[in-house]
C-alpha positions in Angstrom: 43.1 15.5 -44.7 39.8 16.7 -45.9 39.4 13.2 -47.9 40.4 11.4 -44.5 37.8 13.2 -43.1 35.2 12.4 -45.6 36.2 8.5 -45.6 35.5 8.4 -41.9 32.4 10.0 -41.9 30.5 8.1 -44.8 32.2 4.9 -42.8 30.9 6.1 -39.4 27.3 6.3 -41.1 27.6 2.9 -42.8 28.2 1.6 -39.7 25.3 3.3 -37.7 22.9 2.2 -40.3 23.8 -1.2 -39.6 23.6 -1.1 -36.1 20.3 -2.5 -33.9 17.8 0.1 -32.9 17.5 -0.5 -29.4 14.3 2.2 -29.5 12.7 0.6 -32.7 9.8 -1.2 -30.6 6.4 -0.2 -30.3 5.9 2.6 -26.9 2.4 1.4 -26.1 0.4 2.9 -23.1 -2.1 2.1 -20.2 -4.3 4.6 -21.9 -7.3 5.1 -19.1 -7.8 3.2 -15.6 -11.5 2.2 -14.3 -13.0 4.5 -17.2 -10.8 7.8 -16.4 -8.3 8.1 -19.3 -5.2 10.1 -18.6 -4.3 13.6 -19.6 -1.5 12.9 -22.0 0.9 10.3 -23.1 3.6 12.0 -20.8 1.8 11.4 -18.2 3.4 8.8 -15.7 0.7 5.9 -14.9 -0.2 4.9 -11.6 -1.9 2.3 -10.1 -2.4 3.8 -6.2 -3.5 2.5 -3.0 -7.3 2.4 -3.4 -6.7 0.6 -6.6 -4.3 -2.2 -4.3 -7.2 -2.5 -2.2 -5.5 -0.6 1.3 -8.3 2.1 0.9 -11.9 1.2 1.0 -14.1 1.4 -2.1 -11.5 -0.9 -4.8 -9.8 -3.5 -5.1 -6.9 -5.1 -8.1 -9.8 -7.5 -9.1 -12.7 -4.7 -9.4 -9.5 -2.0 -10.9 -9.8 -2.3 -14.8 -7.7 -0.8 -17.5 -7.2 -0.7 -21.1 -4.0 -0.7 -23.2 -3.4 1.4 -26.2 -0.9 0.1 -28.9 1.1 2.4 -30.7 0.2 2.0 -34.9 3.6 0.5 -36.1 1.9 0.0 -39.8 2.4 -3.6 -39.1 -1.2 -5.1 -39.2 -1.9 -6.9 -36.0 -5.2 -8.4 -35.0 -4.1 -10.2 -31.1 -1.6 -9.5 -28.8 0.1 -12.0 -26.3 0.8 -10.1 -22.8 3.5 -10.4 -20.7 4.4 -8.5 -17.8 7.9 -7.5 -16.6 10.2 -6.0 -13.8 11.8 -2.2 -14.4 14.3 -2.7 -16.5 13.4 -6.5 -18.2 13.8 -7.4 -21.5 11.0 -9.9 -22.0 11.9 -10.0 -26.0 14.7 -12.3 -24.5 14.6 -16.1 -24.9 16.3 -16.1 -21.5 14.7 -13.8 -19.5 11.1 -15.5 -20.4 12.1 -19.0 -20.1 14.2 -18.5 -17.0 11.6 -18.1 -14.1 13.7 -17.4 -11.3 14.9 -14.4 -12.7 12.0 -13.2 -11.1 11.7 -10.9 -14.4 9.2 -11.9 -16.6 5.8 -13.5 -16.8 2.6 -14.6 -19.2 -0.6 -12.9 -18.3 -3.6 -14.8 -18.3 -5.9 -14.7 -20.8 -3.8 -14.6 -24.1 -4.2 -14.3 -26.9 -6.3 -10.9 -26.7 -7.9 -9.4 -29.0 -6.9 -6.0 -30.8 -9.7 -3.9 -30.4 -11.1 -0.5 -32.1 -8.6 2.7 -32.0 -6.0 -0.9 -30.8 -7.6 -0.9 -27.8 -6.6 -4.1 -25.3 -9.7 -3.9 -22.8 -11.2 -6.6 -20.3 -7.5 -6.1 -18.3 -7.4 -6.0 -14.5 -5.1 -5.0 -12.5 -5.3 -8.1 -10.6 -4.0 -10.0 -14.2 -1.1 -8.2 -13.2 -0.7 -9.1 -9.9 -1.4 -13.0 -10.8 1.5 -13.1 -13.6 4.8 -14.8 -11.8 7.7 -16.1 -12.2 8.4 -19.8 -11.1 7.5 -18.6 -7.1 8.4 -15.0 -7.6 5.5 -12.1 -7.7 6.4 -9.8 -10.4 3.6 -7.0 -9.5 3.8 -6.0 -5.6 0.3 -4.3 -4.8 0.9 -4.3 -0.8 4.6 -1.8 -1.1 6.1 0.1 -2.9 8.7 3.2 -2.8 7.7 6.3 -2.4 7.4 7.5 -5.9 5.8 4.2 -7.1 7.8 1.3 -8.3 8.3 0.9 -11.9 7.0 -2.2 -14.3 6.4 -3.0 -17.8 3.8 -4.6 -19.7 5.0 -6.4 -23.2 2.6 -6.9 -25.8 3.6 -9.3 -28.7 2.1 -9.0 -32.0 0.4 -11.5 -34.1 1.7 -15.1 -32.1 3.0 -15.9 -29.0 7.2 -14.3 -28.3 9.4 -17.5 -29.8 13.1 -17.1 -29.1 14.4 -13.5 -29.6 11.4 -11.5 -30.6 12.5 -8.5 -33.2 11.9 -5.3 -32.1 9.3 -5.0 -35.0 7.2 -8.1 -33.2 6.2 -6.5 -29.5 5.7 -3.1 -27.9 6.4 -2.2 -24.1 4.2 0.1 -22.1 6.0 1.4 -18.5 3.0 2.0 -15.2 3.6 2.2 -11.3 2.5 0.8 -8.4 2.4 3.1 -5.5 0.5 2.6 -2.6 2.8 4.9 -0.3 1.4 7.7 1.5 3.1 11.0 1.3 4.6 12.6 4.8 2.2 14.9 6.4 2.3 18.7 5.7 4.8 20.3 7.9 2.8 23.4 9.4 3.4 26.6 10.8 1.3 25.4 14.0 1.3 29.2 15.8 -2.1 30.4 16.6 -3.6 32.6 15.2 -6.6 35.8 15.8 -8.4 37.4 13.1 -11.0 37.9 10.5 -9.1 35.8 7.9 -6.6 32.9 8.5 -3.9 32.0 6.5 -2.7 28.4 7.2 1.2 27.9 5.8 3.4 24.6 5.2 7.0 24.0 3.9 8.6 21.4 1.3 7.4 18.3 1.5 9.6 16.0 4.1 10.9 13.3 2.6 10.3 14.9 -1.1 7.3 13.5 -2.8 5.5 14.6 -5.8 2.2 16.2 -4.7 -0.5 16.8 -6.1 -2.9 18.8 -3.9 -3.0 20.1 -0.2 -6.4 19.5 1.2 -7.8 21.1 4.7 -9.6 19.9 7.3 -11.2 21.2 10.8 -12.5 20.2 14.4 -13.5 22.2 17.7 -10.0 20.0 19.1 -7.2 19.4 18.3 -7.8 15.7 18.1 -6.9 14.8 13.9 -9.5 11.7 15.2 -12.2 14.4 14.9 -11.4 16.1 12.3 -14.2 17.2 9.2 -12.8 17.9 5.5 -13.4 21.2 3.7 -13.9 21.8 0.4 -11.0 23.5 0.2 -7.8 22.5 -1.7 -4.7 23.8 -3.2 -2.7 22.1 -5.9 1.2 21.6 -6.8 3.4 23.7 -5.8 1.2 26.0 -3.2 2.8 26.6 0.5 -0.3 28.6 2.0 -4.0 28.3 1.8 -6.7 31.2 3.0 -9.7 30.3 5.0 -12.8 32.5 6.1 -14.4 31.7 9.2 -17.3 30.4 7.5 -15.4 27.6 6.1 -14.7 26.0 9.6 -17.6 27.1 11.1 -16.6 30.5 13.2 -19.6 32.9 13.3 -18.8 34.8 16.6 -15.7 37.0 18.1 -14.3 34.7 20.3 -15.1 31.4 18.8 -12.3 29.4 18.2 -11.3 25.7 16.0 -8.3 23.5 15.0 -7.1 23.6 11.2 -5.1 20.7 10.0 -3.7 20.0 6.4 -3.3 16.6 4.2 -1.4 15.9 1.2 -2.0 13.9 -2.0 0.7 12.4 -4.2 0.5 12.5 -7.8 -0.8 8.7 -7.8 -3.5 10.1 -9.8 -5.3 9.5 -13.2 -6.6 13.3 -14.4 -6.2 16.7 -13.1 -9.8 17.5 -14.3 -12.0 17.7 -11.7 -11.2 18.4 -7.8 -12.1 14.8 -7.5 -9.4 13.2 -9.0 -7.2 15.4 -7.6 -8.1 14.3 -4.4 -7.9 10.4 -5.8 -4.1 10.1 -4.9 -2.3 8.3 -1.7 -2.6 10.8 1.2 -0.6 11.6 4.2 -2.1 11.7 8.0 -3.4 15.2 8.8 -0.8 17.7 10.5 -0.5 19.3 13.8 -3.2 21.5 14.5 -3.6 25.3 14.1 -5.7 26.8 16.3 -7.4 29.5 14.6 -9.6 32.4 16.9 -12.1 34.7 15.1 -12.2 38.2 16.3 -13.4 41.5 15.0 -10.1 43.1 14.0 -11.8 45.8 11.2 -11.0 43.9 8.5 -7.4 43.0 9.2 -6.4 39.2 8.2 -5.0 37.2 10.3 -0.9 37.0 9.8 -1.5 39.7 6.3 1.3 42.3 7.2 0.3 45.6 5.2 0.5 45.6 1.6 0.5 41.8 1.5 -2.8 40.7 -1.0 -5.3 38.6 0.7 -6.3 36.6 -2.1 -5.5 32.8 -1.7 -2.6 31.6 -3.9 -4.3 28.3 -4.0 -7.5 29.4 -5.2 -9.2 28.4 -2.4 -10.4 30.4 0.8 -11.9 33.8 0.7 -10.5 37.6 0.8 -11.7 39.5 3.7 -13.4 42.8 3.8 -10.7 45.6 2.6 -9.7 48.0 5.4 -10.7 51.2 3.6 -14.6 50.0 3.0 -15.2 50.2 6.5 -14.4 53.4 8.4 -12.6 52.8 11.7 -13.9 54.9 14.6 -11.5 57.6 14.4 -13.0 58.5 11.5 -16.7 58.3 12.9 -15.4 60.5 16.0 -13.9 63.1 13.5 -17.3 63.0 11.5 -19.3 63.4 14.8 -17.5 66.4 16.4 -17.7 68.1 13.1 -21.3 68.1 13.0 -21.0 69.3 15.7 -18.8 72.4 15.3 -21.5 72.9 12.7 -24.2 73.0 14.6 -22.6 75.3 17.5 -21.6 77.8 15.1 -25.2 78.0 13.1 -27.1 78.7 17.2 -24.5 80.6 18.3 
């Protein structure tokens, strides 16, 4: 039995040795988009909306990128580009000659040159978009799903793909399109009085993967009118504190609208605030009117014991209840000065 089980396993090994490595091509990567390079190489590349063009500023012919090969220790001095749906195998004969398959296309431009650190630069996003098959686009810049819609970008080593290109001969680097804004923040809308607000929202509605919560403010509820803080709160916060000063509240009584917005994680770096403010974003939510008032240092919807720092990070902390005396204790102080004073005339 034992020499049974040794056969089969030297026979099971001979056999995997000999079988294809699906995985054996080169995992290249978009490495940076219009100069920002990403974070890491797990990090999931986006092309976004403002990239597309559907915001103002951008546009697929201004939005550049660079590719990075992965070293295979094969020498390579020019790549031929191809780009391909989710899922294509461009290394196929069939799937590159057959146009209507809709799944594969030359980018213009070939052959490119391999450049320092296997750098691929001069690339556009628009290169992209231009690559089809027979009357198909490959690359749709104007929809996508939600969370992006997945493509593939196939660089061949050395000449252009001929027949069935061996896994050794090409690399494939994966990048989104999404140009999809996220739902708008679902608020607790219930107004609210006091020296400190504390504006709430739940899960995101459909589920996206956001990135930060940004809030805004007018003297109405209008959205229309709305100004943007500087104020933000990233991943996976549900609540957000805001002083008075931040929407402009100096006096009791004054009162203004707070409205959140989202940002999906269509984004190149988590840096700075501005990038992660560079995603799609949703329309702002209802309203929340907010109403300063001289409550002795009591925060707005804090029940006791809660902490009043911002889980965000953003917001301020109002003044803590025991640094300012509340007039029970100034009434205690006065009549014992009092009682003092009777006693020392007396």
């Amino acid at each position: 039995m034992y020499k049974q089980f040794i056969f089969l396993a030297v026979l099971a090994g001979a056999l995997g040795s000999n079988a294809p490595n699906a995985s054996a091509q080169a995992v290249d990567s978009i490495s940076s988009i219009n100069g920002e390079s990403f974070d890491s190489n797990a990090q999931l590349r986006y092309f976004n909306g403002r990239d597309c063009g559907l915001d103002p500023g951008a546009g697929p012919e201004d939005t550049t990128f660079e590719l990075r090969l992965e070293n295979t220790g094969t020498s390579a001095t020019q790549v031929w580009l191809w780009t391909g749906a989710a899922g294509a195998q461009c290394e196929s004969l069939d799937q590159r000659q057959n146009e209507f398959l809709g799944l594969c296309a030359e980018i213009a431009g070939n052959p490119r040159a391999i450049g320092t650190n296997s750098l691929v630069q001069g690339l556009t996003l628009q290169d992209l978009i231009d690559a089809k098959a027979g009357p198909n686009d490959i690359v749709q810049c104007d929809s996508s799903g939600l969370t992006g819609t997945p493509y593939q970008i196939f660089a061949f080593r050395n000449q252009p793909p001929s027949g069935e290109v061996a896994a050794e001969g090409y690399g494939v680097a994966d990048f989104f399109v999404d140009v999809q804004s996220p739902a708008a923040p679902l608020v607790n809308a219930s107004p609210q009085t006091g020296s400190t607000f504390i504006i709430s929202w739940a899960n995101p509605n459909p589920p996206d993967e956001i990135n930060a919560w940004l809030a805004w403010y007018s003297d109405t509820s209008d959205p229309s009118t709305a100004m943007a803080t500087d104020l933000f709160t990233t991943l996976s916060d549900r609540s957000i504190n805001i002083s008075p000063g931040d929407i402009g509240l100096s006096e009791p009584g004054d009162s203004a609208y707070v409205f959140m917005q989202a940002y999906d994680q269509a984004i190149i770096s988590n840096d700075t605030s501005e990038q992660a403010l560079a995603g799609n974003r949703s329309e702002l939510s209802e309203a929340v009117e907010v109403t300063l008032i001289d409550d002795g240092g009591v925060d707005a919807g804090v029940d006791a014991g809660e902490p009043s720092e911002p889980s965000g990070g953003s917001g301020g902390c109002s003044t803590s209840r025991a640094a300012v005396p509340g007039r029970a204790a100034w009434l205690l102080a006065l009549l014992f000065v009092l009682y003092l004073g009777r006693r020392r005339f007396v």
